[in-house]
C-alpha positions in Angstrom: 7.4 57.9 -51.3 6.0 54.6 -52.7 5.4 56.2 -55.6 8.9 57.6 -56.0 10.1 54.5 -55.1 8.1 53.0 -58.2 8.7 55.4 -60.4 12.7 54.6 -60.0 11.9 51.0 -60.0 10.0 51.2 -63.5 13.0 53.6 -65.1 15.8 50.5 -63.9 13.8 47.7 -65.4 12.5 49.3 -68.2 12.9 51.1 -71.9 11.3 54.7 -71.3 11.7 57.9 -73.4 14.3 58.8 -71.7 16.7 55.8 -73.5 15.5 57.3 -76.7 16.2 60.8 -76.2 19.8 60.1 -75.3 20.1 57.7 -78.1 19.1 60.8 -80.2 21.3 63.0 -78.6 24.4 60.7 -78.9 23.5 60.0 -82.4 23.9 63.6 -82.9 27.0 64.1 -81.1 28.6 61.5 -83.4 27.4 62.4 -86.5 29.4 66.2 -85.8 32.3 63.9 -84.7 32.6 61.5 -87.5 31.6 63.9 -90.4 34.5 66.3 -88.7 36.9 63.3 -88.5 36.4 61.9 -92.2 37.0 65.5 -93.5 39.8 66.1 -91.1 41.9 62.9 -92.0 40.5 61.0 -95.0 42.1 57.8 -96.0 43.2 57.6 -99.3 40.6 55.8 -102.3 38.6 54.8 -98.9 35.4 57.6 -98.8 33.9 58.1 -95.2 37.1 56.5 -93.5 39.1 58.4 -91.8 43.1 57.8 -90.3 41.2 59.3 -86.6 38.0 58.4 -86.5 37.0 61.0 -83.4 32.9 59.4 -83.3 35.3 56.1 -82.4 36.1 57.3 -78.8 32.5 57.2 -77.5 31.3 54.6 -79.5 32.9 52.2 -77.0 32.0 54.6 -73.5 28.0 55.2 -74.8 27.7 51.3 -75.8 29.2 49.7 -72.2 26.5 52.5 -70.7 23.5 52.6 -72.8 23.8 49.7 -73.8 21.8 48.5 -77.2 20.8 51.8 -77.6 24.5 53.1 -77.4 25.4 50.8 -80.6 22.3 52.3 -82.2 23.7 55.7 -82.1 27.1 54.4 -83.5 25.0 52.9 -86.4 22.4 55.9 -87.1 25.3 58.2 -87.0 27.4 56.2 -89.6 24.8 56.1 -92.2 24.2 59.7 -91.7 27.9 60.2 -92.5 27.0 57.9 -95.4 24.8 60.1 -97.0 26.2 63.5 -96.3 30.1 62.8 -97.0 30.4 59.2 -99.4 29.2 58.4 -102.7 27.4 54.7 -100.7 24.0 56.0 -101.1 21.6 52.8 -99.9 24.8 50.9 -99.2 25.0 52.9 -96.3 22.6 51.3 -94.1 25.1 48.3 -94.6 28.1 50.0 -94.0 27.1 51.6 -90.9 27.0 48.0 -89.5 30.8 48.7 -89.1 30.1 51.3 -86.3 27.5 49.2 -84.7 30.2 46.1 -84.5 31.9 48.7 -82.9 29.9 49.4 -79.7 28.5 45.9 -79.7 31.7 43.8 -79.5 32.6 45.3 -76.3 29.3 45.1 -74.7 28.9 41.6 -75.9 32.1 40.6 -74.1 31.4 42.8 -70.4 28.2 41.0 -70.5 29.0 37.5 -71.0 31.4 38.0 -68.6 29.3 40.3 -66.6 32.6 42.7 -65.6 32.1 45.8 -64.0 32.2 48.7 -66.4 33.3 51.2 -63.8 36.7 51.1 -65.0 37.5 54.1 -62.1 36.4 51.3 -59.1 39.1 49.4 -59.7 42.4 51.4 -60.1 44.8 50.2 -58.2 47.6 52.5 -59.3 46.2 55.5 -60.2 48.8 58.1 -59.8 50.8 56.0 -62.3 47.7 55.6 -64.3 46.8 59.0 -64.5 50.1 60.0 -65.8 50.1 57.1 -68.6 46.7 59.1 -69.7 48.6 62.1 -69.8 51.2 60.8 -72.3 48.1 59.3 -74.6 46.4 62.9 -74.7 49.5 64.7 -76.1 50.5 60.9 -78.4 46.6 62.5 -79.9 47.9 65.8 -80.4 50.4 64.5 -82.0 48.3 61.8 -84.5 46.2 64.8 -85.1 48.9 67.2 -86.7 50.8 63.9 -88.3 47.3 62.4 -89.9 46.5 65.2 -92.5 51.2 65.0 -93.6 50.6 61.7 -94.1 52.3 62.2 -97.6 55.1 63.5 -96.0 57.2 60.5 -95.3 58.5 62.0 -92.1 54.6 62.5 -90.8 54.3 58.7 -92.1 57.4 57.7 -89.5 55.6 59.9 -87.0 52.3 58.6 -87.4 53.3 54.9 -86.8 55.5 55.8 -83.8 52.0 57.2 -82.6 50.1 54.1 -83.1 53.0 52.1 -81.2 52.8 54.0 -78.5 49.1 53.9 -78.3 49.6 50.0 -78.1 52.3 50.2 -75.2 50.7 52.3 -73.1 47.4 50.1 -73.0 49.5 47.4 -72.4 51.1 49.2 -69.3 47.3 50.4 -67.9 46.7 46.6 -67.4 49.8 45.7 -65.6 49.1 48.6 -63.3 45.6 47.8 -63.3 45.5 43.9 -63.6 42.0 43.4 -63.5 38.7 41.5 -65.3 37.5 44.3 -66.3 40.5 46.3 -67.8 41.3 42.9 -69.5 38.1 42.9 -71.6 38.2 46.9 -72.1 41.5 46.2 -73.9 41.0 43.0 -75.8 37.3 44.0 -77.0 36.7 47.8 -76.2 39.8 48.8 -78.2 41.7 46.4 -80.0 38.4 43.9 -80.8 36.5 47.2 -81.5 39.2 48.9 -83.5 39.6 45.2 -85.6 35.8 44.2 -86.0 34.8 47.5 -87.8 37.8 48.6 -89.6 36.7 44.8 -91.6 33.4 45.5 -91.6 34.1 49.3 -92.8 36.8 48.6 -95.7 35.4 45.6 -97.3 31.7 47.0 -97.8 33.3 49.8 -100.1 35.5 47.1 -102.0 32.1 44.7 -101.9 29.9 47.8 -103.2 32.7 49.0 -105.7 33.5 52.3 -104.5 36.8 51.6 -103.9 39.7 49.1 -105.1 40.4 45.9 -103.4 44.3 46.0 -103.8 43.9 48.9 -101.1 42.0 46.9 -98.5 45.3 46.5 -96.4 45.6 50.8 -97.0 42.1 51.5 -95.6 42.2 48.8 -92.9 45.1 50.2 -91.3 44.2 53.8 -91.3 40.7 52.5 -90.4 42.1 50.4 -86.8 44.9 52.4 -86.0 42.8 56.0 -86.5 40.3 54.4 -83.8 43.1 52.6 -81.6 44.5 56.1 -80.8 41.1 57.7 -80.7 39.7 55.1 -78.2 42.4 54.9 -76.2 43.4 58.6 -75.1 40.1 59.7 -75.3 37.4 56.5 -74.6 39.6 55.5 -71.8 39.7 59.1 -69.5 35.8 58.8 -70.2 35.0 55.1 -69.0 36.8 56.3 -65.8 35.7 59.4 -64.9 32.1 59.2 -66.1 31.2 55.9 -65.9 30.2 55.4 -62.2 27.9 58.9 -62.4 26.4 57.6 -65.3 25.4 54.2 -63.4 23.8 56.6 -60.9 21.4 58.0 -63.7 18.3 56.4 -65.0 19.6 56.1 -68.2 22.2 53.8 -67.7 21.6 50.1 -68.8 22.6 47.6 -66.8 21.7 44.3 -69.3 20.8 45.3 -72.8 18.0 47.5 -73.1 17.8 48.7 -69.9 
């Protein structure tokens, strides 16, 4: 037993293999995700950017559990898109920094605050809530059929309407869940996430001169609102369903690497 009992200890305050292996894993998983999304719904003169960014929605989840090591698979993942689907060569290792701002910003902002993460221990509503996740699952259907029209000016109307929506129904989780923690997974694990890497992601291109700086505005809006709608129908359901059985795992990090 006291070796058990050490064994668990060491795992909770400690980096083991285990925080590496997962890392990998997740790394993997949004690799498929983003090289899927960019060829799915590419953004106009903006290579590797796409108008839903699907690697987005666990960026945020794996980064408020894992940690450092969560923003680490954001960032390996993005300069393996790099390579395989842009023309960025070496700048990708700079331009993966967009993914890692991702993940980080968010984490940054439970810790300082040091929120809960378990957005699922605090509902307060969740009948209501649970329908309001409904309504975002089929507002992605929707984004995904509209995204790849998008030169169809009908699909363009549709699109938008999507993003709105996206925007009032986050707004409407925290008034039925008017909480710490729901405050900070809106400001920073959506919009702040969605903001801080559609910059970093759009001006590294334009900096590097693979793509033209009159379309920064282009790229930066299918850049935020492609990971606004991604994070919130699908990174929400995630953070609470899964989030307090991941906090029962030894995996889960509780400060930054562990």
């Amino acid at each position: 037993m006291g070796e058990s009992t050490s064994e668990m200890e060491e795992v909770r305050v400690g980096v083991t293999w285990r925080h590496l292996v997962v890392t990998a894993l997740a790394t993997g998983v949004s690799t498929i995700l983003a090289i899927w999304a960019v060829i799915l719904a590419p953004v106009g003169a903006f290579p590797g950017v796409s108008g839903l960014y699907l690697a987005a929605a666990i960026y945020v989840p794996l980064s408020l559990w894992l940690g450092i090591w969560g923003c680490a698979a954001g960032y390996f993942s993005c300069v393996i898109l790099g390579f395989v689907s842009t023309p960025f060569g070496i700048w990708s290792f700079v331009w993966a920094t967009a993914d890692f701002v991702e993940g980080l910003i968010p984490l940054v902002a439970f810790r300082a605050f040091k929120a809960n993460v378990d957005l699922g221990a605090e509902l307060k509503r969740p009948k209501e809530l649970y329908m309001l996740l409904g309504v975002l699952v089929v507002n992605l259907i929707i984004a995904a059929i509209a995204t790849p029209l998008l030169e169809i000016e009908i699909w363009q109307i549709i699109w938008i309407v999507t993003v709105i929506i996206s925007v009032v129904l986050m707004i409407s989780m925290y008034i039925l869940n008017p909480s710490l923690s729901w405050l900070l997974y809106i400001i920073f694990g959506i919009f702040g996430a969605a903001i801080g890497s559609a910059i970093i992601g759009v001006s590294i291109p334009i900096i590097a001169g693979f793509a033209p700086a009159e379309s920064f505005w282009v790229g930066f809006i299918g850049w935020f609102a492609g990971d606004l709608i991604v994070l919130s129908a699908i990174a929400t359901p995630m953070m609470i369903s899964l989030t307090g059985k991941i906090k029962k795992t030894s995996v889960f990090v509780e400060n930054w690497f562990s």
